[in-house]
C-alpha positions in Angstrom: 0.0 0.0 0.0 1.4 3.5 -1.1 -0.1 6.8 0.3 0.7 10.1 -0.7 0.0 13.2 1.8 0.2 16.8 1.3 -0.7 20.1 3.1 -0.8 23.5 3.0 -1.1 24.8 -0.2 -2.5 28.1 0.7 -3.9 29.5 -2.7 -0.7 28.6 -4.6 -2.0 26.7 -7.8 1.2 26.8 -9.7 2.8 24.6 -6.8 -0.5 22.4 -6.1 -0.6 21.5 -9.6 3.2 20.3 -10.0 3.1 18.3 -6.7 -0.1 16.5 -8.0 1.9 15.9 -11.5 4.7 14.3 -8.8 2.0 12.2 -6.9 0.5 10.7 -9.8 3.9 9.3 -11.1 4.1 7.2 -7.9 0.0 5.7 -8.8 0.0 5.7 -5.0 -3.3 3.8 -3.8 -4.4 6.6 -1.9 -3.6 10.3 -2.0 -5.1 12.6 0.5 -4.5 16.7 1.3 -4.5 17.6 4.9 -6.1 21.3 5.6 -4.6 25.1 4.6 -5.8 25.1 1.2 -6.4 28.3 0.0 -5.4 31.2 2.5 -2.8 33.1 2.1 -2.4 33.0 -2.1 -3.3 34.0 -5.0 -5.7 31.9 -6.7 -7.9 30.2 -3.2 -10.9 29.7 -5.6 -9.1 27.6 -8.2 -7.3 25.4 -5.4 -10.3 24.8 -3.7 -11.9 23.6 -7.5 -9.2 21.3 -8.2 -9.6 19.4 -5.3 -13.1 19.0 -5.1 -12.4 18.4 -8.8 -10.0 15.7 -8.0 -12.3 14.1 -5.4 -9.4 14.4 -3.0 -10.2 13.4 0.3 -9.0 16.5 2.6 -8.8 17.5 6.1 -9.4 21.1 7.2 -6.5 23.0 9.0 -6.7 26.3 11.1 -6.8 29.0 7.9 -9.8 26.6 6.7 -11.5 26.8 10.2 -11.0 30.5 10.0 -12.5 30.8 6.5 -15.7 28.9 8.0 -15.7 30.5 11.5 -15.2 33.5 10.7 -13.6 34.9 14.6 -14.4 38.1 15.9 -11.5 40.2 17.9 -11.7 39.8 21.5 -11.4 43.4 22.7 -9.0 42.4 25.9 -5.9 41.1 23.9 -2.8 43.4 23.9 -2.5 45.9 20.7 0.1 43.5 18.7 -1.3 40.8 18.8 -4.8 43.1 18.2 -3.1 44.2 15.2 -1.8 40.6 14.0 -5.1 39.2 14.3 -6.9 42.2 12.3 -4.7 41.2 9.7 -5.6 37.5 9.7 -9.6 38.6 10.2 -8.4 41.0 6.4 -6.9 37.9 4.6 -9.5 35.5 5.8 -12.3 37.9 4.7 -10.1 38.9 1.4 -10.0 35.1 0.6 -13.6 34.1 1.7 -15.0 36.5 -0.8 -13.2 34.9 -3.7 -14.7 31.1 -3.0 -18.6 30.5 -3.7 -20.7 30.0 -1.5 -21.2 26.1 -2.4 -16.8 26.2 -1.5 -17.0 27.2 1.9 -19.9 25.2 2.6 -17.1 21.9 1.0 -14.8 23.2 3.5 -16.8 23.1 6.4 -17.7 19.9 5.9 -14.3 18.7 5.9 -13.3 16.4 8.8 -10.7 16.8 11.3 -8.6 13.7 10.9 -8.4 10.4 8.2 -7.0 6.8 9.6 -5.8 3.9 7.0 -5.5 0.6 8.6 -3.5 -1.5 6.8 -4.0 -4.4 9.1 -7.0 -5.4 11.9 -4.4 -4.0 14.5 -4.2 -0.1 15.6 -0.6 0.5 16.3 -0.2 0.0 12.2 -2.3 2.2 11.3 -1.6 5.8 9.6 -3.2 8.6 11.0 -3.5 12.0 9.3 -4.0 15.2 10.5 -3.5 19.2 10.0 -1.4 20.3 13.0 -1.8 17.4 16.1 -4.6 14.5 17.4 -6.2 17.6 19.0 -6.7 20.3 17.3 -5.6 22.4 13.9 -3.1 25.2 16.3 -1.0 23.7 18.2 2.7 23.0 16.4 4.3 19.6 16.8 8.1 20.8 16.1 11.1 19.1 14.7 13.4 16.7 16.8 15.3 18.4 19.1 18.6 18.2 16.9 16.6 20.5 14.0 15.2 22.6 16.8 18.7 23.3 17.8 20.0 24.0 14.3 16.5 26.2 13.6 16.3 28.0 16.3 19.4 28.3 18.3 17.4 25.8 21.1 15.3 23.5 22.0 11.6 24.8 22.0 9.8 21.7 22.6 11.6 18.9 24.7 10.2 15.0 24.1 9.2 15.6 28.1 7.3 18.7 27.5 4.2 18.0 28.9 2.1 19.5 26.8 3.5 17.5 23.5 2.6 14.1 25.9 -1.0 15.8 26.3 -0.8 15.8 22.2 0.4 12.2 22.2 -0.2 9.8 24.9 -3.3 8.5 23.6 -3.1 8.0 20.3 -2.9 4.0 19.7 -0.9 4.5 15.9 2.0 3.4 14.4 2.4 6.6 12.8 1.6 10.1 13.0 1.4 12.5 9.7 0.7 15.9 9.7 1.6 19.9 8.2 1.0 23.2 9.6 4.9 23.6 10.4 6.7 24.3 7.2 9.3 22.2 7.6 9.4 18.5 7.1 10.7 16.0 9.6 10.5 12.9 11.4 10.5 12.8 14.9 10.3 9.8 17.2 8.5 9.5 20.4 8.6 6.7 22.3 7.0 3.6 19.9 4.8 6.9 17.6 6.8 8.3 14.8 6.1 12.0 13.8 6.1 12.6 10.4 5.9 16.4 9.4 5.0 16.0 5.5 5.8 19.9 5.1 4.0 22.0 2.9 3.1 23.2 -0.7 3.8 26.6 -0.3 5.1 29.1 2.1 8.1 27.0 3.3 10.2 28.2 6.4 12.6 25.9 6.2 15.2 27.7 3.1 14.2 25.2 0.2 11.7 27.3 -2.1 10.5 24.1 -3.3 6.8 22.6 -2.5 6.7 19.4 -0.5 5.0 16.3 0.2 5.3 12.9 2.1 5.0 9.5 0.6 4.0 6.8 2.5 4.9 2.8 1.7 4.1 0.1 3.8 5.6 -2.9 4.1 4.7 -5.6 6.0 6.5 -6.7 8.9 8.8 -3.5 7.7 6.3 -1.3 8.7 5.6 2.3 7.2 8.2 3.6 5.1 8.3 7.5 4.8 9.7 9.6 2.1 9.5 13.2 1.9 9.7 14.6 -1.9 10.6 17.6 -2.8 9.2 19.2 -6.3 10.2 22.4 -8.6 8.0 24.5 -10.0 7.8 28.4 -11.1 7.8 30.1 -8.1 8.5 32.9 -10.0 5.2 32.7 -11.8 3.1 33.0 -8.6 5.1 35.4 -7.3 3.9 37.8 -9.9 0.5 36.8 -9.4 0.7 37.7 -6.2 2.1 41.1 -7.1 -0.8 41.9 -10.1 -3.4 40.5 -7.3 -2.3 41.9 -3.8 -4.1 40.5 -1.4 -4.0 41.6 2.1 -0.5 41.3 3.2 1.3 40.2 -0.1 4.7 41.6 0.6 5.1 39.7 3.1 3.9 36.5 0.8 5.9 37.3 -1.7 8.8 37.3 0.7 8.1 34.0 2.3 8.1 32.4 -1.3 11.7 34.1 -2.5 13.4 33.3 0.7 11.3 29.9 2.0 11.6 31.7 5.6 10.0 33.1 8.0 8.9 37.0 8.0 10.0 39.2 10.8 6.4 39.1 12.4 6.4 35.3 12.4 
């Protein structure tokens, strides 16, 4: 059996289309997307059509939930992170009004998680999901050797307790998820965490989009390969710059660098 995962492609069609051009080369049996589709881009309408299109079965991750959910400002927090959210509340309501109304209702009917069993027993099965088992916010980071290397330190230790909060139940084999830009796998205890990465918006310095590939093999287990794909990052750069959404700069810059912006 031969799954193929992917996430986050936040409006970015020129990347969504080469990574689905990668997939199908492998025939996997089962190809799924797991959340952030089309925040944060250029063209959210015509990612959320090519999936539905595609009859992909997808997950929906936090930009998805906000799309849907549309939060209101709570008037206590502090003026920054007032000011961050207002501009998450512009690009959610920028976005929202470029998907029909039959789009967001697909997108809030997505589920929160997807399980393939490739035997009768639990602790081999696959589990999907956008950012953890618990919900679509919390980060699940890199080992603590890429911690080191990305961030001068460990941010979150295997004992941190709220990471065992994250974990301790799950009964899987194996864990796969996005919403960190950066693709890794991490072992805890007997659960592997496999960080597929994401279409677009990388923050790890490789421009290219990204996806994981999933083989099992018997007694072998699940085998996990993370594949990286070109395509014309220039291209959507400009379409970014002709379109301008709220906050494009700092899109634009997240794409030419693949790293993080100074409010991130």
């Amino acid at each position: 059996m031969r799954v193929a995962i992917f996430s986050d492609v936040h409006g970015n069609l020129t990347a969504l289309e080469a990574v689905l051009a990668d997939i199908c080369q492998y025939a996997p049996d089962l190809t799924y997307f797991a959340g952030d589709l089309c925040q944060d881009g250029a063209r959210p309408s015509a990612c959320v059509q090519r999936i539905r299109e595609a009859q992909i079965p997808s997950l929906y991750g936090n930009t998805d939930e906000e799309l849907v959910n549309q939060p209101l400002l709570s008037r206590d927090v502090e003026k920054e992170e007032a000011e961050r959210d207002q501009q998450v509340k512009d690009m959610a309501g920028w976005t929202r009004a470029q998907l029909s109304e039959a789009d967001l209702l697909w997108l809030g009917e997505l589920p929160f998680h997807r399980r393939v069993s490739p035997t009768v027993h639990p602790k081999d099965d696959l589990l999907i999901v956008h950012a953890n088992p618990r919900d679509v916010d919390q980060h699940i980071y890199p080992p603590e050797a890429m911690q080191k290397t990305l961030f001068g330190k460990v941010k979150q230790p295997d004992d941190d307790p709220e990471l065992r909060d994250l974990l301790q139940e799950l009964s899987v084999g194996i864990l796969a998820f996005g919403h960190y830009h950066v693709p890794s796998v991490r072992h805890w205890g007997d659960l592997r965490l496999a960080n597929i990465s994401s279409v677009s918006l990388p923050v790890d310095g490789d421009r290219r989009a990204k996806y994981g590939l999933f083989t099992w093999r018997g007694d072998e287990g699940w085998q996990i390969e993370h594949h990286h794909v070109e395509y014309d990052v220039e291209r959507e750069i400009k379409l970014l710059t002709a379109v301008q959404p709220p906050e494009w700069q700092s899109l634009v810059q997240r794409l030419q660098t693949a790293r993080p912006t100074e409010s991130e």
